[in-house]
Wavefront OBJ file of the C-alpha trace (Angstrom):
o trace
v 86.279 184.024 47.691
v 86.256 185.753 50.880
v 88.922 186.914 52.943
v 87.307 185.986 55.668
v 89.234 183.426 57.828
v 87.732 180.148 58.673
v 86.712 179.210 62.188
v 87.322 176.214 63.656
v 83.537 174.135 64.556
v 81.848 175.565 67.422
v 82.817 172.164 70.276
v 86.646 173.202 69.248
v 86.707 177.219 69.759
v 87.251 176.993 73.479
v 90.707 174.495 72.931
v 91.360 176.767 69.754
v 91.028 180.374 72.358
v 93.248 178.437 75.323
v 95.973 177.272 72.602
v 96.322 180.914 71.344
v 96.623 182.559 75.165
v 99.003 180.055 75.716
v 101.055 180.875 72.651
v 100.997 184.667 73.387
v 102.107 184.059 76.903
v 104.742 182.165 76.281
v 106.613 183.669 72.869
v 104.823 187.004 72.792
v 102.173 188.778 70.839
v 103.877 188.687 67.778
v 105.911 185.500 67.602
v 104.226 182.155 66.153
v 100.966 183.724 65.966
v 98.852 181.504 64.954
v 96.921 181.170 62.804
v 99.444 184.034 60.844
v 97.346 186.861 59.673
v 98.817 187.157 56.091
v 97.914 183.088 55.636
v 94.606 182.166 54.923
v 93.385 179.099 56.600
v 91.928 175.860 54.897
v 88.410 175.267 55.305
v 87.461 172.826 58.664
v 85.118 170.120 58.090
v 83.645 168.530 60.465
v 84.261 164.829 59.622
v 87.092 163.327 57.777
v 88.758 160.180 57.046
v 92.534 160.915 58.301
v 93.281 157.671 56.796
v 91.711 157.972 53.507
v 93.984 158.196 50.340
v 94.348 162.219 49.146
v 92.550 162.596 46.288
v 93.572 165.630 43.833
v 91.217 169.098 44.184
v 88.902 169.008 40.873
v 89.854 172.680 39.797
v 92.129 175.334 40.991
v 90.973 176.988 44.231
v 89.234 174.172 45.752
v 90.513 173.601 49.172
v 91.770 170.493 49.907
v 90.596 168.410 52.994
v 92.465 168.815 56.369
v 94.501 165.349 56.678
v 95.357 166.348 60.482
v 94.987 164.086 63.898
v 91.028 164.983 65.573
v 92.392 165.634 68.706
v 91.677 162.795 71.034
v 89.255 163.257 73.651
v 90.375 163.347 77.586
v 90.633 159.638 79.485
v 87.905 159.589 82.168
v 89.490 159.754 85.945
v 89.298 156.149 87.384
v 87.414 156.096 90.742
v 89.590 155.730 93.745
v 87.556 152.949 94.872
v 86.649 149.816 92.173
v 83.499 149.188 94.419
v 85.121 145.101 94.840
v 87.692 143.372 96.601
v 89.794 140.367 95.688
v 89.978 137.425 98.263
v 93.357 136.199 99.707
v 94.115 132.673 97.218
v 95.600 130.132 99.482
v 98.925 129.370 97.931
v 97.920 125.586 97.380
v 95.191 125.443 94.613
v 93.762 122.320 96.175
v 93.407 123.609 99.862
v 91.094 126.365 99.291
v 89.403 126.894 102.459
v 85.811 126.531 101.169
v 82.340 124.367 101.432
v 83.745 122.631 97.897
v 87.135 121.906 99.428
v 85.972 120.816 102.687
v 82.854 118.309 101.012
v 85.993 117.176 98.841
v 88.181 116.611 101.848
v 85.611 114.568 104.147
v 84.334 112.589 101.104
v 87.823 111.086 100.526
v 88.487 110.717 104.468
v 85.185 109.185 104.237
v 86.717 106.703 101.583
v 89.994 106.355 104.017
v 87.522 105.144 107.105
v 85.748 102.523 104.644
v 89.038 101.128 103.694
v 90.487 100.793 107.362
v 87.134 99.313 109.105
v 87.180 96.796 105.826
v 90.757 96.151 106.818
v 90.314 95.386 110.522
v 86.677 93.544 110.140
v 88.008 90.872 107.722
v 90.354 89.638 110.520
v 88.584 86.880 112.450
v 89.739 84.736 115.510
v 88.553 83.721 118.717
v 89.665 85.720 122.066
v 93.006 86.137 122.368
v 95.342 85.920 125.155
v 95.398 89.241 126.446
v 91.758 90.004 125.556
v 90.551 87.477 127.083
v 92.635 88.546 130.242
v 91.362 92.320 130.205
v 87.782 91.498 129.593
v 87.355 88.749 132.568
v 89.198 91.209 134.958
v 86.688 94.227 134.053
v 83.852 91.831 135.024
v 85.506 91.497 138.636
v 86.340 94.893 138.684
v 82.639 95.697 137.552
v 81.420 93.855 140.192
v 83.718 94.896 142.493
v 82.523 98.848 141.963
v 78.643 97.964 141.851
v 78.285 95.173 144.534
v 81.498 95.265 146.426
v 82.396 92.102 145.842
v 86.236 90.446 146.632
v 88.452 90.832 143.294
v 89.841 87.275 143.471
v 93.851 88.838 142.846
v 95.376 92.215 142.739
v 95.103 93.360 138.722
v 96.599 96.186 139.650
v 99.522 94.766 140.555
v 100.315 93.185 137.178
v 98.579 95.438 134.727
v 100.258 97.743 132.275
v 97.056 99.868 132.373
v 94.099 100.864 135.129
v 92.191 98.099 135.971
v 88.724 100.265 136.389
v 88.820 102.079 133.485
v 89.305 99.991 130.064
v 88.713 96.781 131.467
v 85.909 98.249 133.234
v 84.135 99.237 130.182
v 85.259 96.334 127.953
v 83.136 94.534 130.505
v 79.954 96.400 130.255
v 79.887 96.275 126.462
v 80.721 92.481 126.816
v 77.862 92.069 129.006
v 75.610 93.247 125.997
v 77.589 92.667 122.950
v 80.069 89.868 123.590
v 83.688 89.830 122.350
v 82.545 91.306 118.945
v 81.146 94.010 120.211
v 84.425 95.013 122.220
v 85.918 94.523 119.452
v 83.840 96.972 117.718
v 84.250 99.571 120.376
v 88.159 99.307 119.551
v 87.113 100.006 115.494
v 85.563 103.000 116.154
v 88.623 104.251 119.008
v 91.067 103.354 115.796
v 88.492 105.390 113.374
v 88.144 108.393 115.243
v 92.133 108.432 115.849
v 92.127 108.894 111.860
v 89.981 111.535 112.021
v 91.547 113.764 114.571
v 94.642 112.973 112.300
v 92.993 113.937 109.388
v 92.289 117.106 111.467
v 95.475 117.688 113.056
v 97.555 117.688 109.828
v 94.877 119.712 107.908
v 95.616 122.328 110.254
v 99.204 122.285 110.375
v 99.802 121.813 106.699
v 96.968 121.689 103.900
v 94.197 119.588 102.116
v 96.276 117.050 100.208
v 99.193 116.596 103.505
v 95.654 115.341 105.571
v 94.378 112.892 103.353
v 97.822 111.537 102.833
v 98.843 110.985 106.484
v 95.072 109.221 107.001
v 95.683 107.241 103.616
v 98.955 106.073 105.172
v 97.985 105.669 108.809
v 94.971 103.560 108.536
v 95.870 100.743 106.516
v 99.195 100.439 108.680
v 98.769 97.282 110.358
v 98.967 98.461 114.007
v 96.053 100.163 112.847
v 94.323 97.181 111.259
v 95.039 95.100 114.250
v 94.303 97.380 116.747
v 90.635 98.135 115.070
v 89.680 95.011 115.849
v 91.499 93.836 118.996
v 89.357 94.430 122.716
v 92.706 95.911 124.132
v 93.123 99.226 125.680
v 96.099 100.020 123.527
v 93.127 101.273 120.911
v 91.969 103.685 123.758
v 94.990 105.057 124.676
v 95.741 106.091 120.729
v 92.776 108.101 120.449
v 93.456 109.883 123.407
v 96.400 110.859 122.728
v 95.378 112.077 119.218
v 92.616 113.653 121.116
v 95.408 115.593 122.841
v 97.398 116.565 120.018
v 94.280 117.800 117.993
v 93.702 120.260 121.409
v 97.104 121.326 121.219
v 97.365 122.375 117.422
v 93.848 123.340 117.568
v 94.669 126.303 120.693
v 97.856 127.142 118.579
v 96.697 130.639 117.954
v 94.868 131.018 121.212
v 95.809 132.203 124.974
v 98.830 130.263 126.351
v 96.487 128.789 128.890
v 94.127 126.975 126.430
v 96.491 124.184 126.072
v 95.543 123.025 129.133
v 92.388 121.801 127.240
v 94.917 118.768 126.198
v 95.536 117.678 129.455
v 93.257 115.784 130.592
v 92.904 113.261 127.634
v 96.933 113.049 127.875
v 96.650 112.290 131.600
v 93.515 109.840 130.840
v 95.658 108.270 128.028
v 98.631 107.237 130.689
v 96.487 105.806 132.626
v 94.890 103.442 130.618
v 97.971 102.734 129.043
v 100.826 103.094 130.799
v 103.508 103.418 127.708
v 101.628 106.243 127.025
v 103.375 108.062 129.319
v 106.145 107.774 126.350
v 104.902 110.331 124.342
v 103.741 112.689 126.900
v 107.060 114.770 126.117
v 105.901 114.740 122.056
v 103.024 116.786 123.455
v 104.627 119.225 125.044
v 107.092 120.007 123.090
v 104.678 119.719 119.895
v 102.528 122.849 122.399
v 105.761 124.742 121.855
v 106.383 124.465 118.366
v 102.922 125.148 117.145
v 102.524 128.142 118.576
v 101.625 130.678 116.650
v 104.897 132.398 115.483
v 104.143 136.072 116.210
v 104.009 135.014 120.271
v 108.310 134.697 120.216
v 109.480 133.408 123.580
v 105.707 133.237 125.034
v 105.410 130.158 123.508
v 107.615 128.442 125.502
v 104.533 129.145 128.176
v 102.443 127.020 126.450
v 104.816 123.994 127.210
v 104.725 125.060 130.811
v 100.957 125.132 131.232
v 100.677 121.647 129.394
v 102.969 120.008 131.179
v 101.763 121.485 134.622
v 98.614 120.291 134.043
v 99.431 116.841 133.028
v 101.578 116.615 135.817
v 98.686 117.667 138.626
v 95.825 115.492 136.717
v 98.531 112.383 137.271
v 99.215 113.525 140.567
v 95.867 113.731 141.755
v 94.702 110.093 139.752
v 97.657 108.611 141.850
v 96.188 109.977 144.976
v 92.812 108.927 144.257
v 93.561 105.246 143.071
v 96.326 104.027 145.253
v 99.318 101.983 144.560
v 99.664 100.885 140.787
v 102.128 98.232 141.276
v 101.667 97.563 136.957
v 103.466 100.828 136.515
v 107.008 99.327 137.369
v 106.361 95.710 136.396
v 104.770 96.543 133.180
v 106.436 99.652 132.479
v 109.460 101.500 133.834
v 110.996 98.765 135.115
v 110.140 95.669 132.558
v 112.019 92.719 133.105
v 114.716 91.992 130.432
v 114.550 89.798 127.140
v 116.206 88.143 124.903
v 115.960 89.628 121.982
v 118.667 91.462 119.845
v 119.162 94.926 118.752
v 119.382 93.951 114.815
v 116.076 91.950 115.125
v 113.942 94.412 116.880
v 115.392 97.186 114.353
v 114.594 94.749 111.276
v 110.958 94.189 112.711
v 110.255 98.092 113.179
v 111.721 99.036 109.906
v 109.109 95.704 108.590
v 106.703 97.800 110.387
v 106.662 101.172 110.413
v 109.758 101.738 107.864
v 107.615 103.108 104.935
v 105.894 105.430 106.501
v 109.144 106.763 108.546
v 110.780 106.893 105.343
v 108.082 109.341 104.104
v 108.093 111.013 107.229
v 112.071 111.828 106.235
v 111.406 112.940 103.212
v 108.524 115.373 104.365
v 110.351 116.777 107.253
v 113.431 118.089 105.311
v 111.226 119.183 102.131
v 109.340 120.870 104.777
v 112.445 122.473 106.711
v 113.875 123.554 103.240
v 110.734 125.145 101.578
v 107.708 125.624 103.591
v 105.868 126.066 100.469
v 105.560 124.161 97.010
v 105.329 126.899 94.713
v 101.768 126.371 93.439
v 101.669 130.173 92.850
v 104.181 132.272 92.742
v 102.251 135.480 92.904
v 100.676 135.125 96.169
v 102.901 136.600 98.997
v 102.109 134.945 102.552
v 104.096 134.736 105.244
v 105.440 130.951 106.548
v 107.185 129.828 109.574
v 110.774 130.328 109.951
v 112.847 127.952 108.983
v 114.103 126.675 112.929
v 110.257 126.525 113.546
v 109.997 124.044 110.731
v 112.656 121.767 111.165
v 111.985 121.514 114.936
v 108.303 120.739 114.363
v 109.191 117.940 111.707
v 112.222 116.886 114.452
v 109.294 116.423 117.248
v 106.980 114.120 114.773
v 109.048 112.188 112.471
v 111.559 111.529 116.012
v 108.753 110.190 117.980
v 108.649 106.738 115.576
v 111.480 106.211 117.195
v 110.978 106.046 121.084
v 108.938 102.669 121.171
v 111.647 101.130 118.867
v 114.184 102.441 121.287
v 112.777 101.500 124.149
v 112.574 98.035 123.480
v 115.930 97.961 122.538
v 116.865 99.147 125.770
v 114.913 96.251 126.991
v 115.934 93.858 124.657
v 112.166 92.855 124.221
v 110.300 92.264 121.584
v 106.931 91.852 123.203
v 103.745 94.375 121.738
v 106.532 95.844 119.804
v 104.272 95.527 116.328
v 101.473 97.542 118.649
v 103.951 100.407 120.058
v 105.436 101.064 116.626
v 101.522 102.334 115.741
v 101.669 104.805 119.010
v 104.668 106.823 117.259
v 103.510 106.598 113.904
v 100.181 108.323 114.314
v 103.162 111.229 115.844
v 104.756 110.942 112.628
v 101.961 110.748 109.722
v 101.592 114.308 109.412
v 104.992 114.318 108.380
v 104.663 110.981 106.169
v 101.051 113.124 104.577
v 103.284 116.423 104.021
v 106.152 114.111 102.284
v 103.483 112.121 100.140
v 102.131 115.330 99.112
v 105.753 116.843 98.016
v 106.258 113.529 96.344
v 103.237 114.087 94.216
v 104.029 117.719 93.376
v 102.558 120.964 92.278
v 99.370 120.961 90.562
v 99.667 116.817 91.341
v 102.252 116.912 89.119
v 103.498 113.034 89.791
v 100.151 111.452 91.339
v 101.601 107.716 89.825
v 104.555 108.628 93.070
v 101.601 108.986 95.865
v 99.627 106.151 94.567
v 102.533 103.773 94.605
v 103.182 104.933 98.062
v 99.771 104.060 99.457
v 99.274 101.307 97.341
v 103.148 99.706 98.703
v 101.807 100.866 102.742
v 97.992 98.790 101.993
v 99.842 95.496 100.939
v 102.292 95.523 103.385
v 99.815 96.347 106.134
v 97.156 94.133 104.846
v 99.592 91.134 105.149
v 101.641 92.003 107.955
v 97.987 92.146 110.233
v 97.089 88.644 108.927
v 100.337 87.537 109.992
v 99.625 88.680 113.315
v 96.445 88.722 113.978
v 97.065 84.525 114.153
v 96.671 82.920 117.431
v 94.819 79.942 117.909
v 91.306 78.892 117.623
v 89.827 78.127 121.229
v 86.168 77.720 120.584
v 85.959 73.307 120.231
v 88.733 72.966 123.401
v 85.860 75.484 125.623
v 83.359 73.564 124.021
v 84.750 70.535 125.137
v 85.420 71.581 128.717
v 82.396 72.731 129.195
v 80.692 69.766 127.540
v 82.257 66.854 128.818
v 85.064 67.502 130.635
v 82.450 69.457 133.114
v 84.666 71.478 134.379
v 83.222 73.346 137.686
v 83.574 75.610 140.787
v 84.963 72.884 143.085
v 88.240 71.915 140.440
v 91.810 72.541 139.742
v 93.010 73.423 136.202
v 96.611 73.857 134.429
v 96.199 75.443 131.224
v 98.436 77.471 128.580
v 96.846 80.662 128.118
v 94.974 79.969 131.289
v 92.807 83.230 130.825
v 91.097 82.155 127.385
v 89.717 79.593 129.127
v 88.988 81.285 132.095
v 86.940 83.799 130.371
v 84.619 82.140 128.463
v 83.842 79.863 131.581
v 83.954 82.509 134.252
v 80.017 81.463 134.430
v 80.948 77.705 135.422
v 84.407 78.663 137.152
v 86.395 81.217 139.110
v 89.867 83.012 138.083
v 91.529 81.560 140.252
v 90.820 77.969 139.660
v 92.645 78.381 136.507
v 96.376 77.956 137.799
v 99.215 79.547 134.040
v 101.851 77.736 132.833
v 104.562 81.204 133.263
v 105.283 80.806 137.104
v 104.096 78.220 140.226
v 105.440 77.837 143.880
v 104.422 74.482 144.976
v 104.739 71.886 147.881
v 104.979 68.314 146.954
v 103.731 65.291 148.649
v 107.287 64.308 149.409
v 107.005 67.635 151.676
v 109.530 69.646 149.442
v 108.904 72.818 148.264
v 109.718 73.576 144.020
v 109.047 76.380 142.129
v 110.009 76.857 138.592
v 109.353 74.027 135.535
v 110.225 71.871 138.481
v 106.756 72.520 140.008
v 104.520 71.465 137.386
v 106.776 68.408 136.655
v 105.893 67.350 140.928
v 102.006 68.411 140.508
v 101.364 66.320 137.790
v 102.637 63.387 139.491
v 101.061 64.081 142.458
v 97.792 64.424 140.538
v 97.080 68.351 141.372
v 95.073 69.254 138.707
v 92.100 67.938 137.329
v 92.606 68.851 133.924
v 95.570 70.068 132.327
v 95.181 72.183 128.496
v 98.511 72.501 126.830
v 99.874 73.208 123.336
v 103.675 74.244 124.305
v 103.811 77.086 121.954
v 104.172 79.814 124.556
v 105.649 77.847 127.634
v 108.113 75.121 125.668
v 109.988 74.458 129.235
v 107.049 74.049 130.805
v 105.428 72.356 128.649
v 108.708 69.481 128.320
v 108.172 69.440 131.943
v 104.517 68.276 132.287
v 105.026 65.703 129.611
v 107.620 64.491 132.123
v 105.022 64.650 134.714
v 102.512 62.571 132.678
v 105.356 59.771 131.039
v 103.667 56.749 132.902
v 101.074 58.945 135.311
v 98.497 56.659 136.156
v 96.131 59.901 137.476
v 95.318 61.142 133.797
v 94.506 60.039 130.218
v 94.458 61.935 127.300
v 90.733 62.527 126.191
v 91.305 64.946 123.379
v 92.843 67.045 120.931
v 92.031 69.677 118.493
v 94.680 70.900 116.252
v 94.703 74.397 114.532
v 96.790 76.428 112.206
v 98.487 79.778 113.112
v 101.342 81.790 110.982
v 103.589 79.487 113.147
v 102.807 76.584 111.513
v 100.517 73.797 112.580
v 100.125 72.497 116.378
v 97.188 70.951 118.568
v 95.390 71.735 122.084
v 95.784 68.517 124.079
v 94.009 67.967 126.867
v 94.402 65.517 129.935
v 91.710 64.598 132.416
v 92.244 63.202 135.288
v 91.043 59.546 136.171
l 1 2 3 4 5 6 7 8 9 10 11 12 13 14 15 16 17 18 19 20 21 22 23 24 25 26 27 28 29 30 31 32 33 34 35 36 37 38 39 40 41 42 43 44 45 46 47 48 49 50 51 52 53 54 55 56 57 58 59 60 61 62 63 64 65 66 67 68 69 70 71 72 73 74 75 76 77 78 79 80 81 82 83 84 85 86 87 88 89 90 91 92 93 94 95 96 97 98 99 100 101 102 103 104 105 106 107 108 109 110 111 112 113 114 115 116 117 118 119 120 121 122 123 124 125 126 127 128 129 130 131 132 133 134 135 136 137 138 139 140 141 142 143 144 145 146 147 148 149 150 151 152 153 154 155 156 157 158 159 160 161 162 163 164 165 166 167 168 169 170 171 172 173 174 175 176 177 178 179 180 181 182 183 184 185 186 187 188 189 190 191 192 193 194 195 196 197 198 199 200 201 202 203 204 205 206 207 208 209 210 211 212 213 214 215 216 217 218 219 220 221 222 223 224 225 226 227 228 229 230 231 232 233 234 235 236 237 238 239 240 241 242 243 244 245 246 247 248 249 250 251 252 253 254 255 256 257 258 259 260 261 262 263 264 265 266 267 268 269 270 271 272 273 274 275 276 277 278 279 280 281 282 283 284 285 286 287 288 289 290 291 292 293 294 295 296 297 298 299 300 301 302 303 304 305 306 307 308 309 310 311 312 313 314 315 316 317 318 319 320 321 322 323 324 325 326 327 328 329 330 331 332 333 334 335 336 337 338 339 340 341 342 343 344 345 346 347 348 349 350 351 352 353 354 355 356 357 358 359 360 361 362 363 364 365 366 367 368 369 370 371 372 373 374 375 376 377 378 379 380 381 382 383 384 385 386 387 388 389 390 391 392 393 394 395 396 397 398 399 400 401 402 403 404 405 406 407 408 409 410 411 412 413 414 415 416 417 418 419 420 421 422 423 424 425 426 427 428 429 430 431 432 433 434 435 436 437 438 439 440 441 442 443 444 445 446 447 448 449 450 451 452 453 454 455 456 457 458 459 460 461 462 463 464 465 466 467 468 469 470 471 472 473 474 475 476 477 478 479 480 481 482 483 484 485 486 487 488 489 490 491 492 493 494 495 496 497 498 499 500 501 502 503 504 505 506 507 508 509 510 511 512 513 514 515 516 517 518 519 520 521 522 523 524 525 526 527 528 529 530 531 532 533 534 535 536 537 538 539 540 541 542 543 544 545 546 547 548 549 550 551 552 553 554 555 556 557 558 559 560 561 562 563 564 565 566 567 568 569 570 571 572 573 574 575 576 577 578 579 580 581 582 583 584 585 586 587 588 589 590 591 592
């Protein structure tokens, strides 16, 4: 055998050569040499199994295989860039800001609008009091603009809105599409509200808080109603959802884009005046939604709304002259009747669901600002003044129309005003649904029972009030064979109803209501009051008199006084019809 020592294979010398220098450097020439010269080194193979069981040398002298490590080979250097980046997760799963999530988001809403214009279609009746009123007086008005001609009375005066702008263009869509298609123009006001809703909270919150706060607003039945009523209070609630979409919308702009959510608020005051109600909500909701990195800057925001509202007002009251409506109808409303404890038990019927879940999303809201969905993700969220105060602005503005009336101890549009602060509050009411439900929809059975509970309710509280009665055979009659004409004199409950669909045949003012008369008798004495109607029915004023006593009872009682053994009329007709109120009758008198 040679003495030759065995080198290591030829890819191992150069570790082999550094591992030696190193070992003379650091203990010397001498010590721990390795290999050690008087040792003779084992043969190197080049493969081996470092795993495989020893096996025993077949004779003497035959070198036994290395059972040693193979020394493992260097890790490659990662690159300092991985060539990719990893986009910022939302931390809801289910409001990921993409095509998917947004076709998902207006598909539902989609659903939502379905379900609300199904809601407010299936309601059918024939003009109602106030419609009828706001309809006739746009066709004066519309007159009045385009041909100068005399209005016949001051609607101005007595309105709780501008008479040239919703009655106005009730009037022109009446001229083409009747009462229906007013009607319809309300739908779509009530539709688009949703939408801007839908929008609003999307933007404050997430996916799932939207689509609850539509879900809940549009079957309310404000909502219902209001889709298919040819008011202006349908007007004035888009606008001023159009104004609170333009302030959360320029929350992350230049203080001075609020301003872009003036002029709808202005526009919404004046075609409703209790609009002016939640003109504060606005502002105040420009301060909170600020974006939070502005700090006391957005306090400008409030400024520059409310400066603008303020001129647009200014320079509409300029423009359109005195609005005696404003006091009569508005900030100085006579007094009713009505107790506290009722008109608290009728907003709670109302509104109180979706308040409730209003509550309940506010102070989830004001604790946590997020549910949770992933932990991992790291994103910043308002502070937690920021987010009480924003769900203190919304869920507290249900509240001022209920308020209000209790102040005035009225009860009248009450079940329409409640709808003006709730569509303040749903984004609150969505946010709370959507905590109710839960991470990862955790408890959907909790959001379904809440919409499911807000459709019934709303569904019957709208048929309940959407019940007035049904006009259409005491027209046809008058117009038939009672022949009423320009040259008469007519008493009749709900005198506009009647004075709209005959404004072709007759004049407003031939139609004389049953609320208020000043009249001097034949006897030359002057009464006023139920006293008045009692004397002109004996003394044969009018030439046909319409009553059913269910809005004017003293009145009423006082022409049936009038007509006890009245040899000027006869009765020639009546027509009874059934309301939620029960059963009653239009009777009519003509005179001999």
């Amino acid at each position: 055998m040679s003495s030759r020592q065995p080198q290591p294979p030829q890819e191992h010398q150069q570790q082999y050569q550094q591992y030696q220098e190193y070992q003379q450097e650091s203990y010397g020439q001498d010590s721990y040499a390795w290999p050690p010269q008087q040792q003779t080194y084992p043969p190197y193979y080049e493969t081996y199994d470092p795993y495989a069981e020893p096996s025993a040398p077949s004779s003497p002298g035959t070198p036994v295989r290395a059972t040693g490590p193979e020394p493992e080979p260097e890790p490659e250097p990662e690159p300092d860039d991985p060539g990719y980046t990893l986009p910022a997760v939302p931390e809801s799963s289910w409001a990921v800001d993409n095509r998917r999530g947004k076709l998902l988001g207006r598909g539902v809403l989609g659903c939502l609008l379905l379900v609300q214009a199904g809601l407010s279609l299936r309601l059918r009746g024939t003009a109602f009091q106030d419609e009828a009123l706001y309809i006739a007086s746009g066709h004066y008005e519309l007159n009045n603009l385009l041909h100068g001609t005399k209005l016949p009375v001051d609607f101005a005066g007595y309105f709780s809105g501008h008479p040239k702008l919703y009655p106005v263009l009730a009037a022109a869509v009446d001229s083409y599409f009747g009462l229906t298609g007013v009607r319809v123009l309300s739908l779509l006001f009530m539709l688009a509200a949703t939408g801007l809703l839908y929008a609003v909270t999307r933007r404050l919150f997430n996916l799932r808080a939207a689509l609850g706060a539509a879900a809940l607003f549009s079957v309310l039945q404000s909502t219902t109603v209001l889709g298919n009523f040819a008011t202006y209070d349908a007007a004035a609630i888009f606008l001023l959802a159009l104004s609170m979409y333009a302030v959360v919308r320029t929350d992350r702009m230049r203080s001075a884009a609020v301003l872009l959510a003036a002029p709808p608020a202005a526009l919404a005051f004046a075609v409703k005046y209790a609009s002016g109600l939640y003109l504060p909500t606005l502002v105040l909701l420009a301060v909170v939604t600020a974006h939070r990195h502005r700090g006391v800057k957005t306090l400008g925001r409030g400024v520059f709304l409310g400066a603008g509202i303020g001129a647009l007002l200014g320079a509409g009251y300029v423009l359109s002259g005195p609005l005696g409506g404003i006091s009569s109808t508005t900030t100085n409303r006579a007094q009713g009747a009505d107790s506290a404890m009722k008109l608290l038990e009728h907003s709670a019927e109302w509104g109180g669901l979706v308040f409730l879940a209003a509550l309940v999303g506010s102070v989830a809201y004001a604790l946590r600002g997020r549910m949770g969905e992933m932990p991992w993700i790291e994103g910043e969220t308002a502070g937690r003044v920021r987010r009480a105060g924003l769900g203190v602005v919304l869920t507290g503005t249900a509240l001022l129309a209920p308020a209000y009336q209790i102040h005035l101890h009225t009860e009248v549009s009450l079940y329409k005003h409640v709808g003006f602060g709730l569509l303040f509050a749903a984004p609150m009411a969505g946010l709370g649904m959507a905590r109710l439900v839960g991470p990862h929809f955790r408890h959907p059975q909790l959001g379904i029972m809440v919409y499911v509970l807000a459709l019934v309710f709303g569904m019957v509280q709208a048929q309940k009030a959407y019940s007035f009665p049904d006009s259409s055979p005491m027209v046809a009659y008058l117009r038939t064979v009672a022949h009423v004409d320009k040259k008469g004199f007519y008493l009749a409950e709900e005198q506009e109803v009647p004075a709209y669909y005959l404004r072709d045949v007759t004049g407003w003012n031939q139609w004389q209501n049953t609320y208020f008369m000043d009249y001097r008798g034949k006897d030359g004495k002057r009464h006023t009051g139920p006293d008045a109607f009692e004397q002109a029915v004996r003394d044969g004023r009018f030439d046909v008199i319409v009553m059913h006593g269910s809005v004017t009872p003293a009145t009423y009682e006082a022409v049936k006084k009038g007509l006890k053994g009245n040899t000027h009329y006869r009765l020639a007709a009546v027509f009874p019809f059934t309301t939620s109120s029960g059963q009653n009758a239009y009777r009519i008198w003509v005179k001999r």
